[in-house]
C-alpha positions in Angstrom: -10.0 -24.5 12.2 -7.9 -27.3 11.2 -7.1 -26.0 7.7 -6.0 -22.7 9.7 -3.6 -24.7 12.4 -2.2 -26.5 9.0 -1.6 -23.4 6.5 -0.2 -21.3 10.0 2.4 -24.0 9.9 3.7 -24.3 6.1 2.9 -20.4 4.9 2.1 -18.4 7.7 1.9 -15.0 6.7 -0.6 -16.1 3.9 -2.5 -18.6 6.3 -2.7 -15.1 8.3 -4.5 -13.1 5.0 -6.6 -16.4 4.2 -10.3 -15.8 4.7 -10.8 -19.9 4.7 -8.3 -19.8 7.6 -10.0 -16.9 9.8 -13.9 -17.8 8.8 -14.4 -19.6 11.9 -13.7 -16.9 13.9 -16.5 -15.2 13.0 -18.6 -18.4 13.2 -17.5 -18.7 17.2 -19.1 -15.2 17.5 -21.9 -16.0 15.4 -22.8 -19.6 17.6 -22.1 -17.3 20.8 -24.9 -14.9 19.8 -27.5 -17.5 19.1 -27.0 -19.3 22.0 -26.0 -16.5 24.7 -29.3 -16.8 26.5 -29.2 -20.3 26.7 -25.6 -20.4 28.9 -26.1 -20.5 32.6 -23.6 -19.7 35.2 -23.9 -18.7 38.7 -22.7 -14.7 39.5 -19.8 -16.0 41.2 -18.5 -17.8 38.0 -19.5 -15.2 35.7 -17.3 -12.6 37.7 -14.6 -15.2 37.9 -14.2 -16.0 33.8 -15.0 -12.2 33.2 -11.8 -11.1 34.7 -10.1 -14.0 33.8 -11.1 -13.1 30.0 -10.4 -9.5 30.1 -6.5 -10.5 31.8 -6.0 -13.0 29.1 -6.4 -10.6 26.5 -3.9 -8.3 27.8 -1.3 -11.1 28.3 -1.8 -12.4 24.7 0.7 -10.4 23.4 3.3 -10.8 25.7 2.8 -14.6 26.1 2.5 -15.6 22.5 4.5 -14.4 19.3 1.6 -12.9 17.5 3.7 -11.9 14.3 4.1 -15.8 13.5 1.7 -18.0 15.6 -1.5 -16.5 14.1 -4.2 -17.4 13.1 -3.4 -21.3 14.4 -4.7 -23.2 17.2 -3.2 -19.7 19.3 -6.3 -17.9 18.3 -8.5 -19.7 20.6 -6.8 -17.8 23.4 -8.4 -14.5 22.6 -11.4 -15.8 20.9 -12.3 -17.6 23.9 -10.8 -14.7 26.3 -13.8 -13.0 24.5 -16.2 -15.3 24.9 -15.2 -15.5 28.7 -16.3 -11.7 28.8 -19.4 -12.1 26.7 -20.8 -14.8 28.5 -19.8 -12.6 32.1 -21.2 -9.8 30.6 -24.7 -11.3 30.4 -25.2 -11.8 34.1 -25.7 -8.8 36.3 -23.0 -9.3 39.1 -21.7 -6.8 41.6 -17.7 -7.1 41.0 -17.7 -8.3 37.3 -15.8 -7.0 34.8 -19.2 -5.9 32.9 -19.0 -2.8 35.4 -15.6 -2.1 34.7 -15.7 -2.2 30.8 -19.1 -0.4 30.6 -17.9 2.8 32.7 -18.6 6.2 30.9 -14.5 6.1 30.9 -13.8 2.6 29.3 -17.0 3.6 27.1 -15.1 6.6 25.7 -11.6 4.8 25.5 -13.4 1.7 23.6 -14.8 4.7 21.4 -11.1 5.6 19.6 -10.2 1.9 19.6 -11.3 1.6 15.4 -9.1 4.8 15.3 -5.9 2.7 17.0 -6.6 -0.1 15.1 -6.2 1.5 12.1 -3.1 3.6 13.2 -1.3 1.6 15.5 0.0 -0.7 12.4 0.8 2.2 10.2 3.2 3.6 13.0 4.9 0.5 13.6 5.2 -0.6 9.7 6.8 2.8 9.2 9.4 2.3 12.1 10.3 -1.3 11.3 10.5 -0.3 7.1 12.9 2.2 8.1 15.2 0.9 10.3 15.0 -3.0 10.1 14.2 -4.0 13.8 11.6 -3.6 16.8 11.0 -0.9 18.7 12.4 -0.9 22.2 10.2 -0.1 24.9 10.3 3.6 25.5 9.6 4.2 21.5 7.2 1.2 21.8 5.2 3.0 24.4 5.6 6.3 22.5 3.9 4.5 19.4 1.1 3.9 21.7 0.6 7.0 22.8 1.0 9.0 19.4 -1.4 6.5 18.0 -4.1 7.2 20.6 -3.6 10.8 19.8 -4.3 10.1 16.4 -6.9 8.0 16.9 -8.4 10.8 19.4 -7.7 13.6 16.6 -9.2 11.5 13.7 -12.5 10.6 15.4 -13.3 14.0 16.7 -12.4 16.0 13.9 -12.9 13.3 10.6 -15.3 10.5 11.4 -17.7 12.3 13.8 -18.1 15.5 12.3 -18.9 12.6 9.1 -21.6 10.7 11.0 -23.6 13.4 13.0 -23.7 15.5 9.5 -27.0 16.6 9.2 -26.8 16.4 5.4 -25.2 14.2 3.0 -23.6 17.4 0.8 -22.0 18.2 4.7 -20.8 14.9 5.5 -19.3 14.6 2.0 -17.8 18.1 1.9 -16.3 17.2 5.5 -14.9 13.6 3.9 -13.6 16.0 1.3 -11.6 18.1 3.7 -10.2 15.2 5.9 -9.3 13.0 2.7 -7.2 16.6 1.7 -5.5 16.8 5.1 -4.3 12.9 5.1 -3.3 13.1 1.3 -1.0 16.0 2.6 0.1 14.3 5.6 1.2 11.6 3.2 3.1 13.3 0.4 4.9 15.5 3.3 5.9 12.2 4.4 6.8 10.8 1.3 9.3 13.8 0.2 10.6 14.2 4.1 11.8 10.3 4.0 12.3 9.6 0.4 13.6 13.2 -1.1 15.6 13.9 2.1 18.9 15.4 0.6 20.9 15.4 3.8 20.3 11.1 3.4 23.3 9.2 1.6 22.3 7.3 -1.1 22.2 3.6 -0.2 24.7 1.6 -3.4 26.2 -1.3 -3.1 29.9 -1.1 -3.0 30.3 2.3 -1.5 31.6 3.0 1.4 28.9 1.7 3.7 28.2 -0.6 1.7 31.2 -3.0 0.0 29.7 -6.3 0.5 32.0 -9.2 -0.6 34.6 -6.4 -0.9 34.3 -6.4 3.0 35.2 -9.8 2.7 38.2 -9.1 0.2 39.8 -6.6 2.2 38.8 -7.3 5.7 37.3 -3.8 6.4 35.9 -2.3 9.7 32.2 -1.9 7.9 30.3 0.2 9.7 27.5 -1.0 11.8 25.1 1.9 12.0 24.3 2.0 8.9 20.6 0.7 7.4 21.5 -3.3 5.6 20.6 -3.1 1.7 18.4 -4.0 0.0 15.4 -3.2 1.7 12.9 -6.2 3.0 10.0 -5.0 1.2 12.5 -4.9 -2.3 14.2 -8.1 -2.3 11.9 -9.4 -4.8 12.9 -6.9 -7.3 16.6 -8.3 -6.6 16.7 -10.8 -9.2 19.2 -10.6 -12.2 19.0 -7.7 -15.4 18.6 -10.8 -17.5 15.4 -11.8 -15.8 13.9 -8.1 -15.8 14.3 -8.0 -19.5 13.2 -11.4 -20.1 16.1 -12.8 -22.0 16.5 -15.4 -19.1 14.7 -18.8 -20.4 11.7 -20.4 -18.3 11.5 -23.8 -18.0 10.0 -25.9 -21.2 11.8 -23.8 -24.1 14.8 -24.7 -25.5 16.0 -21.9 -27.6 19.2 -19.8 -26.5 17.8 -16.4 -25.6 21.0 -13.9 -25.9 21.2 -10.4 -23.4 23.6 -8.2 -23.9 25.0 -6.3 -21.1 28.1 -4.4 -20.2 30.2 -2.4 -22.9 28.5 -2.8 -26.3 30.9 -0.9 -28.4 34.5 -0.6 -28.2 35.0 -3.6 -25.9 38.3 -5.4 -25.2 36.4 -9.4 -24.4 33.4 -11.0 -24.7 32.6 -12.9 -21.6 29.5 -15.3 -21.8 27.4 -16.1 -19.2 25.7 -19.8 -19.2 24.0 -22.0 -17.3 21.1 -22.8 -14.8 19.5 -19.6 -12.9 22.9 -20.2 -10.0 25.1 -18.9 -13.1 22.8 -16.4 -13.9 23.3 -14.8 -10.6 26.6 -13.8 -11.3 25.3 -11.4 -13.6 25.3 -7.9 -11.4 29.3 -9.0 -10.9 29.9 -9.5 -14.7 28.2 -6.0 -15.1 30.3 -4.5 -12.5 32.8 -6.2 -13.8 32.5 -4.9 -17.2 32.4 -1.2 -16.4 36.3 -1.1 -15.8 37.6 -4.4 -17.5 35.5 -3.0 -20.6 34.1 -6.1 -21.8 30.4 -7.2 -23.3 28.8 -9.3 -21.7 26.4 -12.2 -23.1 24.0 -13.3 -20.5 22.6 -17.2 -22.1 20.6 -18.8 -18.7 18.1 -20.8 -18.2 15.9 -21.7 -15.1 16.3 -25.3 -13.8 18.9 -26.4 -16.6 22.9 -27.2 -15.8 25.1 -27.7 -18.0 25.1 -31.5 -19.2 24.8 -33.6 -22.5 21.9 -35.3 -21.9 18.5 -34.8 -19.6 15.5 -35.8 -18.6 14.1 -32.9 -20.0 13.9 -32.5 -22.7 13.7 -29.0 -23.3 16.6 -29.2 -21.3 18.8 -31.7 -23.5 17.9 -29.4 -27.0 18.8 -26.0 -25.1 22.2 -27.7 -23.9 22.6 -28.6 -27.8 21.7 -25.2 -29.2 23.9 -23.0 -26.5 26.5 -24.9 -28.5 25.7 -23.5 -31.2 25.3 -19.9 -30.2 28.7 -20.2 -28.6 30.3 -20.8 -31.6 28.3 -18.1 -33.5 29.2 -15.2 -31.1 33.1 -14.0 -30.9 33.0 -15.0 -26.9 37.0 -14.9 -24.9 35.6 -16.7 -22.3 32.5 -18.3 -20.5 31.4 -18.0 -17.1 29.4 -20.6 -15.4 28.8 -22.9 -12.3 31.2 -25.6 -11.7 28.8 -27.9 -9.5 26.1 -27.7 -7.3 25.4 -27.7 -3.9 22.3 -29.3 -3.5 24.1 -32.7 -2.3 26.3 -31.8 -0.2 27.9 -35.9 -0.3 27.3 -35.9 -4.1 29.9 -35.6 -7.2 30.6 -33.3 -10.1 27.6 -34.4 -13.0 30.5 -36.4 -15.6 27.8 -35.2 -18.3 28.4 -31.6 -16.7 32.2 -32.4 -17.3 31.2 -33.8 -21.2 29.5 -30.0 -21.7 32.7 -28.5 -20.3 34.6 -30.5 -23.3 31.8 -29.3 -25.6 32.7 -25.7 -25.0 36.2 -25.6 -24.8 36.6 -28.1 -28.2 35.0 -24.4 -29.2 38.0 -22.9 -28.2 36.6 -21.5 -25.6 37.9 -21.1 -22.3 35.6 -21.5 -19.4 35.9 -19.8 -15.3 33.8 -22.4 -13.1 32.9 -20.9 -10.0 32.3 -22.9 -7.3 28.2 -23.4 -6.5 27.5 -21.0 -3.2 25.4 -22.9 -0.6 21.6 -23.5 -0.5 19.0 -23.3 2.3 15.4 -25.1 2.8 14.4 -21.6 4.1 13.6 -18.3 3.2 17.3 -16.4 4.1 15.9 -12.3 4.1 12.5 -13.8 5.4 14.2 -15.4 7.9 16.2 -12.2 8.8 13.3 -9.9 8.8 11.7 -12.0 11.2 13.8 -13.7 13.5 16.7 -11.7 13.2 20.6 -11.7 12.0 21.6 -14.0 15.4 18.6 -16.8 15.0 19.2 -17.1 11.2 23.1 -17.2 11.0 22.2 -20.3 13.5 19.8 -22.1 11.1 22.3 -21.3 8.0 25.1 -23.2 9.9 22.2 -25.6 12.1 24.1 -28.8 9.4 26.6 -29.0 6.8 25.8 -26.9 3.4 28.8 -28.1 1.5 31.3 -30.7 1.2 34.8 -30.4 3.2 36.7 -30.7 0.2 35.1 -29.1 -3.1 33.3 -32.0 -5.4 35.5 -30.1 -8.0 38.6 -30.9 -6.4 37.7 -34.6 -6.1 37.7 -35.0 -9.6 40.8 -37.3 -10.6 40.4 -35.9 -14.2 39.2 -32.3 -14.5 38.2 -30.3 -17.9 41.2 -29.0 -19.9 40.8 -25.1 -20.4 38.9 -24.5 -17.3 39.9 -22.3 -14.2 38.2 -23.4 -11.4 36.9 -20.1 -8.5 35.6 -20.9 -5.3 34.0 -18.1 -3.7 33.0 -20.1 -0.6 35.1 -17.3 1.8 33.3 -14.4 0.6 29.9 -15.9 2.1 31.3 -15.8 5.5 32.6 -14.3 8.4 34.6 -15.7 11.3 34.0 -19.0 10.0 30.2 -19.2 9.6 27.8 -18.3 7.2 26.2 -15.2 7.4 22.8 -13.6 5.8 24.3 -9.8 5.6 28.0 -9.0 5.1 29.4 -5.6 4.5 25.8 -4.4 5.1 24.7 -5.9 2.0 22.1 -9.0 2.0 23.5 -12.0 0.7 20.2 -13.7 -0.9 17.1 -12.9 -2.5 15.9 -16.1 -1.3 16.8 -19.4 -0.3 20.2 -19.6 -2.4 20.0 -17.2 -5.1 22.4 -14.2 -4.6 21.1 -10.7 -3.9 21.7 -8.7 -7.3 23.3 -6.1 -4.6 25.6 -8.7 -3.1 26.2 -10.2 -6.3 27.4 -6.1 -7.8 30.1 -6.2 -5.0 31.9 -9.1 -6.1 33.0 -6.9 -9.1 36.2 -6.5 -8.2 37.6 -9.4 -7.1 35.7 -11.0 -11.0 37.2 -8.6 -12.6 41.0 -9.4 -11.3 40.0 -13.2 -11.1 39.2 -12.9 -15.1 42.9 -10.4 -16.0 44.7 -13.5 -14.2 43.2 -16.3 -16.2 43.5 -14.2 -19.5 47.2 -13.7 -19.0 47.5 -17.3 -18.0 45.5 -18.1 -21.5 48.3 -15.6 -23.6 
């Protein structure tokens, strides 16, 4: 039990899957059963903790958040609200709850209970998947209700038509024909939600969904519509480059090169360097591309700035050898970060600066754009759980950057570098915000969505035509 009150605090929704963290459960039932016949109580008592058992069970989900509490210490309420009805159970009293529960009504209720169980959380996953929040309490009743009539349906017609089978070859044929009638149920779903024609299709920087563009041009987004990406796909939003594996892991050193963007007939070549907060701005270079007609060159690596000399080493020799793929490749201009936020009171790396000089003694130009702010939390998690309210509190709970950008403290900055901060386009009426122009803005806990990161396009796009003509 103590491993389960420790994991429920650091990973909960994995402390909730963990068998380590449930076992005891079971053993609480298991030490009950041996020694049932051994507990004595009067019948006054066994009345009194009998009802108070079978009320505690309906209030646990009303008193305590089940969706982030379990399987802690809070699972001793309902484990021992059982208990308190076992132990009741096993004295014959004239008001207990034994009478109650074991009425030929209760009997039959308790008898489509496996049935609820295993629709109840179907229904409600559904709901939630499809339109990001809890039910209210009219559809949450009518969730109920539909799942008891499933439950009912399912038992009568499937699983006891199964068991009272007075042959295997009818049982089987039966499973058969209710296996047939659920995989039917499930494709007709399938096409009615995820075929429906009449449904607009959800891309970032349309209309109902601009993202930073919202930003840009201060639009009136509309609030009806469904946020992208989806919870359950925010782990596919990582970069192209990480998809197709020419993003570097950590402890290699050679320059992997992905091309992206126009690949023939292109006006630039913009490359793309840096740690894996550079390589986010990948899905805005490719957006980018598509009307600036350019190639783009993504050369990231995860865990590695730009700097001249590291305590990795792998680190150090990939720093050395992007200089040497930069001056092999015909690149215009190179995109990278120009800091990072991870202390907030810190300064721009001077051996960051060195790598600058490195580069642009390759006459190479380089955009910095300013390092977007980092959390200690799970941003969509944190969303999907808690809501766009609670987590827009704990993004803005303390300071994420500096006042005055590290990069404009610098009393001697990099020659050939034009310097983008983006900070605006992560907020709205001053604060920091996890969705904005119904677009997510992380994948995590400060990587940008590969949706979010699409909509900044745009405003690249004209950002890179003004340096360029500022270059000529």
């Amino acid at each position: 039990m103590i491993y389960s009150i420790y994991l429920t605090q650091v990973n909960q929704p994995w402390a909730y899957f963990h068998t380590f963290t449930r076992v005891w459960e079971f053993s609480l039932g298991g030490l009950l059963a041996i020694n049932l016949s051994k507990i004595k109580i009067t019948s006054l008592m066994a009345s009194i903790i009998g009802w108070l058992g079978l009320i505690g069970l309906i209030l646990t989900g009303i008193i305590f958040n089940v969706s982030t509490m379990f399987p802690g210490y809070i699972a001793l309420w309902p484990m021992l609200c059982a208990v308190f009805i076992l132990v009741s159970g096993n004295h014959e009293t004239k008001f207990g709850v034994k009478k109650f529960l074991g009425s030929s009504f209760m009997v039959k209720f308790g008898g489509l209970s496996f049935g609820l169980y295993l629709w109840h959380w179907v229904i409600l996953s559904f709901y939630q998947y499809h339109n990001n929040e809890r039910p209210g309490l009219v559809i949450g009743v009518g969730m109920i209700l539909l799942s008891w009539l499933l439950s009912y349906l399912m038992t009568k017609y499937i699983e006891k038509p199964i068991r009272t089978a007075s042959s295997d070859k009818i049982s089987f044929k039966k499973l058969g024909i209710g296996l047939a009638i659920n995989l039917f149920a499930v494709m007709a779903l399938y096409f009615i939600v995820f075929n429906n024609p009449l449904e607009k299709e959800k891309v970032a920087l349309s209309n109902d969904y601009p993202g930073a563009m919202a930003a840009e041009k201060q639009l009136n987004v509309k609030d009806d519509v469904d946020v992208i990406p989806e919870f359950s796909e925010i782990r596919n939003e990582s970069p192209d480059s990480s998809k197709d594996k020419v993003h570097q892991k950590i402890g290699e050193s050679k320059v992997l090169v992905g091309e992206y963007g126009k690949k023939e007939n292109y006006d630039k070549t913009i490359a793309l360097v840096g740690s894996s907060h550079a390589q986010h701005w990948l899905g805005a270079l490719q957006t980018a591309a598509k009307e600036g007609n350019y190639r783009v060159l993504n050369m990231t690596k995860s865990g590695c700035v730009l700097t001249t000399q590291d305590s990795d080493k792998d680190c150090e020799d990939w720093n050395k050898n992007l200089i040497k793929e930069i001056e092999k490749q015909d690149i215009d201009l190179v995109v990278t970060t120009a800091d990072s936020s991870t202390d907030v009171k810190g300064k721009v790396d001077p051996l960051q600066i060195k790598q600058f000089d490195n580069i642009t003694a390759t006459k190479t130009p380089i955009m910095a754009i300013r390092d977007n702010p980092r959390y200690e939390f799970n941003v969509p998690e944190t969303l999907d759980k808690f809501g766009e309210e609670e987590t827009i509190k704990k993004m803005n709970a303390k300071q994420r950057l500096p006042k005055v950008s590290k990069w404009n403290k610098l009393e001697e900055k990099p020659t050939n570098t034009k310097y983008i901060d983006y900070t605006p386009y992560f907020k709205e009426n001053g604060k920091f915000v996890p969705v904005i122009g119904n677009v997510i803005v992380y994948m995590d806990k400060g990587h940008i969505s590969n949706s979010y990161s699409k909509t900044f396009g745009p405003k690249l796009k004209e950002d890179i035509e003004k340096y360029f003509k500022e270059l000529n």
